[in-house]
VEXBA-734109 format. One record per residue (C-alpha): residue number from 1; x, y, z. Coordinates in steps of 0.1 Angstrom, whole numbers. Example, Ala and Ser with C-alpha at 12.3 -4.5 7.8 and 13.67 -1.06 7.14 Angstrom:
<atoms>
+-----+-------+-------+-------+
:   k :     x :     y :     z :
+-----+-------+-------+-------+
:   1 :   123 :   -45 :    78 :
:   2 :   137 :   -11 :    71 :
+-----+-------+-------+-------+
</atoms>
This chain:
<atoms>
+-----+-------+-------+-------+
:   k :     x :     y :     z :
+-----+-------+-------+-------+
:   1 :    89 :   645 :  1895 :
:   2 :    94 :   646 :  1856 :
:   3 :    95 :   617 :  1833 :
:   4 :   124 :   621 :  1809 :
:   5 :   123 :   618 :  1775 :
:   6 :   152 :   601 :  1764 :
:   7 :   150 :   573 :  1792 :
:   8 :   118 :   568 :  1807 :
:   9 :   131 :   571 :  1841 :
:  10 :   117 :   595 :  1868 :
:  11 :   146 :   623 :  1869 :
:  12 :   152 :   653 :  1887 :
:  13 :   156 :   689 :  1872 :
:  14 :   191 :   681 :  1873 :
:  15 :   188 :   648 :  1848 :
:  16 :   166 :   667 :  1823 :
:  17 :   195 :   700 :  1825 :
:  18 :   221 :   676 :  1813 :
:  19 :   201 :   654 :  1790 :
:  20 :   193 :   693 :  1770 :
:  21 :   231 :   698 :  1772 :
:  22 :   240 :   665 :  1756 :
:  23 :   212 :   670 :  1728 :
:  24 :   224 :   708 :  1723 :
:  25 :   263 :   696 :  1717 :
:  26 :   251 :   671 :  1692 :
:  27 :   230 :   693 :  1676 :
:  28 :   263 :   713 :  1667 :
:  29 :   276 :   685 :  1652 :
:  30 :   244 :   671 :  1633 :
:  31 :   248 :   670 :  1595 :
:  32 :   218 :   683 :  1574 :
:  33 :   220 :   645 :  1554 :
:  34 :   231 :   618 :  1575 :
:  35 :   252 :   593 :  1552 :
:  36 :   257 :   568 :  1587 :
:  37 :   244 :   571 :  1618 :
:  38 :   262 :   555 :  1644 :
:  39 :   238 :   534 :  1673 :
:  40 :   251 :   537 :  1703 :
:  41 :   234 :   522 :  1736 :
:  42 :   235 :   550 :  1761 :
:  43 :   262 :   581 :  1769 :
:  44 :   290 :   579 :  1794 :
:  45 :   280 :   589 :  1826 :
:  46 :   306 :   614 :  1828 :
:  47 :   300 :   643 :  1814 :
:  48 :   334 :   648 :  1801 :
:  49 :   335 :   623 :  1784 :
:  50 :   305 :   627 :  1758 :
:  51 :   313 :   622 :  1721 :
:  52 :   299 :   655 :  1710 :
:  53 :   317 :   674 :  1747 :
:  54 :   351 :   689 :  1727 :
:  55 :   369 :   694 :  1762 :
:  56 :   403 :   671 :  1755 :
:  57 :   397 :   661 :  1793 :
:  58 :   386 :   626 :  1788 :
:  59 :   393 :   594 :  1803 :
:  60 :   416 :   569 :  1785 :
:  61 :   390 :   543 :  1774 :
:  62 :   367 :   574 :  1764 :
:  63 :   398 :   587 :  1742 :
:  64 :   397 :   558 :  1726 :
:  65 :   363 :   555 :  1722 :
:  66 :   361 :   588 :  1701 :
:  67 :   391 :   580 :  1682 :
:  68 :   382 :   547 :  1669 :
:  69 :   347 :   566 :  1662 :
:  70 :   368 :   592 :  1641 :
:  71 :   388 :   566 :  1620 :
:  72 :   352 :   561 :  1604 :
:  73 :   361 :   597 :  1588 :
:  74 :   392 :   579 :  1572 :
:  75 :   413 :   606 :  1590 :
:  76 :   438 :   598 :  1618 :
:  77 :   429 :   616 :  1647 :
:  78 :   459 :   626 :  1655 :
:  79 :   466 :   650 :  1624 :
:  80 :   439 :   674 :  1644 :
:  81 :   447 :   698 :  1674 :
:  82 :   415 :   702 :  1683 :
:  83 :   383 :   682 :  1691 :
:  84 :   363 :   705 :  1678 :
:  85 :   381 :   702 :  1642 :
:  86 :   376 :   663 :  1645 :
:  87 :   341 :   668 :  1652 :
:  88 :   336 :   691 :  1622 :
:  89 :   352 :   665 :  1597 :
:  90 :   328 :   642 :  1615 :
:  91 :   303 :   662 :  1603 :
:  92 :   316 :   673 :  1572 :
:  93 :   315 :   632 :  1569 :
:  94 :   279 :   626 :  1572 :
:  95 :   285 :   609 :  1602 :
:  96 :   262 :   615 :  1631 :
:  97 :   263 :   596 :  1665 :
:  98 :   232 :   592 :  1687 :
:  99 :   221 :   565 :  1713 :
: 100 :   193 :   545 :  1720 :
: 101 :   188 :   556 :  1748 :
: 102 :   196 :   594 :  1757 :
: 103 :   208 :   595 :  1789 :
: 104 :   235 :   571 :  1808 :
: 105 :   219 :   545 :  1825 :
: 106 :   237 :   520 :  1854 :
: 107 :   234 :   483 :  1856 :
: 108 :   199 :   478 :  1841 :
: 109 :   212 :   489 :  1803 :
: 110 :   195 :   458 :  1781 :
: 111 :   160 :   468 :  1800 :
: 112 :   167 :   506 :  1790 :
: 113 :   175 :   497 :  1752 :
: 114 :   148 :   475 :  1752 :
: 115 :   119 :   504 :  1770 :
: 116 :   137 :   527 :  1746 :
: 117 :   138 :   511 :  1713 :
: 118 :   103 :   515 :  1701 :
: 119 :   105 :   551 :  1700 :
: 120 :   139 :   546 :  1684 :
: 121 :   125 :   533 :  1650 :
: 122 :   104 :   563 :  1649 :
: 123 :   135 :   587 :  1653 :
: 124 :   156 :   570 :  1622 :
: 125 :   126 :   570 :  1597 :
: 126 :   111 :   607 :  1609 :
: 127 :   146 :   629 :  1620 :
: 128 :   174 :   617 :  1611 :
: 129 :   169 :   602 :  1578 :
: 130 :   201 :   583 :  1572 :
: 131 :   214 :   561 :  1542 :
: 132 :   228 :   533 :  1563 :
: 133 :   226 :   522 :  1603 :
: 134 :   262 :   510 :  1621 :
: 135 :   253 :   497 :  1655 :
: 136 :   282 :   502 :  1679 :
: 137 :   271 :   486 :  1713 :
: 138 :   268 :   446 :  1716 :
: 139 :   239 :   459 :  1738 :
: 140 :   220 :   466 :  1707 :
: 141 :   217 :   426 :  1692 :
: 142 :   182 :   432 :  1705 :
: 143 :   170 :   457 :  1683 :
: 144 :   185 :   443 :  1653 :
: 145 :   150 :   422 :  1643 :
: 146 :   133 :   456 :  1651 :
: 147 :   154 :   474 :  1624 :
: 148 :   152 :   446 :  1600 :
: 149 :   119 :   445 :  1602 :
: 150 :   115 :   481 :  1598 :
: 151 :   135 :   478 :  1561 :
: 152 :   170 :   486 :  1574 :
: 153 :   183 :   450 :  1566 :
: 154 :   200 :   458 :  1536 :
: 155 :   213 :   493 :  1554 :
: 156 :   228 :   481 :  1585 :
: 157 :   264 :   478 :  1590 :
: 158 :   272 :   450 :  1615 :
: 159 :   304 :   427 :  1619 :
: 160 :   292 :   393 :  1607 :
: 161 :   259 :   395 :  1616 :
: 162 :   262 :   416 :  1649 :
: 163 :   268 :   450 :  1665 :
: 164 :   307 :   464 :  1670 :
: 165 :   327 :   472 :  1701 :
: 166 :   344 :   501 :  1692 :
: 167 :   367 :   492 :  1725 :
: 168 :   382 :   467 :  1711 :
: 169 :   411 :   477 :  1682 :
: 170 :   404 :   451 :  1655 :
: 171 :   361 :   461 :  1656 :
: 172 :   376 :   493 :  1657 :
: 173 :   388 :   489 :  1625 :
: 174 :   364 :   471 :  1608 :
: 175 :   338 :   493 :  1620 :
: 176 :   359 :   523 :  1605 :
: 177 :   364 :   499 :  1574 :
: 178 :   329 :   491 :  1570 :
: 179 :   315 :   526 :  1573 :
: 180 :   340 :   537 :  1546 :
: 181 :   329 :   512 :  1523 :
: 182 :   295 :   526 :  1529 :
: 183 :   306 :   561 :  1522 :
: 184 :   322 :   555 :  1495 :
: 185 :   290 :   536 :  1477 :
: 186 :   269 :   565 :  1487 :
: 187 :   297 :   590 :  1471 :
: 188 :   291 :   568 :  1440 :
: 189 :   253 :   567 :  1439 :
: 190 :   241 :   597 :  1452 :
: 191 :   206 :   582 :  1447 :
+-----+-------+-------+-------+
</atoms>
């Protein structure tokens, strides 16, 4: 059996089929320069309810999810019809979402950031490139010395000092808040 990729884990076919499909419905999605790129942990185990999936099938908790991530846009979600068209402003945005580690994981998540987070360093400095980091999992403290140390102290958006929960309504906002702020200086100085 394979070794994926984006987990480390021994999959099936199966695993590394829907790990392509996640990375090919982000790619849509993935602007050319990154202004923030949102750290997630790890994806929903249910397919429908990826970030990038524009079905309008998902679960309550994953609706909110991908609203509150949306709000970061300074758009209200509810002004579009269509995923698809939120994703785009996403996009349009600069915005770009992607997890530490690639594929859902179950109980064991702090060891899978924590096998996944060296190459994760790697991935920000060599592909994607951003101007700043928001960290959006409180299962990503750990790799907060790992990006300090790496020089993206000054470039991470954090609330007081640690990663956001996007499921909770007041981080929501601040998160959307905080990466506005961000946008806004980059707007500024294009530098």
């Amino acid at each position: 059996m394979p070794v994926c990729d984006g987990c480390g884990a021994i999959v099936d076919d199966a695993h590394i089929r829907a790990r392509i499909e996640r990375l090919e419905m982000a790619t849509r999605y993935r602007p050319i320069h990154i202004q923030v790129l949102l750290l997630d942990a790890a994806p929903t185990a249910r397919p429908e309810d990826f970030f990038y999936r524009a079905a309008g099938d998902r679960s309550a908790g994953s609706r909110a999810y991908f609203e509150a991530l949306i709000k970061c846009t300074g758009e209200d979600p509810a002004q579009f019809s269509r995923e698809a068209d939120a994703l785009a402003e996403f996009q349009k945005q600069g915005l770009f979402l992607t997890n530490v580690v690639e594929c859902p994981v179950g109980p064991d998540l702090n060891a899978a950031v924590g096998r996944c987070a060296p190459s994760l360093l790697k991935r920000i400095q060599f592909s994607y490139k951003p101007k700043y980091l928001a960290l959006i999992s409180p299962a990503l403290a750990s790799v907060i010395p790992m990006l300090s140390e790496g020089g993206w102290a000054e470039r991470l958006i954090l609330n007081a000092g640690a990663p956001f929960h996007p499921g909770s309504a007041d981080e929501a906002a601040d998160l959307a808040n905080g990466v506005r702020d961000k946008l806004a200086k980059t707007v500024g100085n294009p530098a």
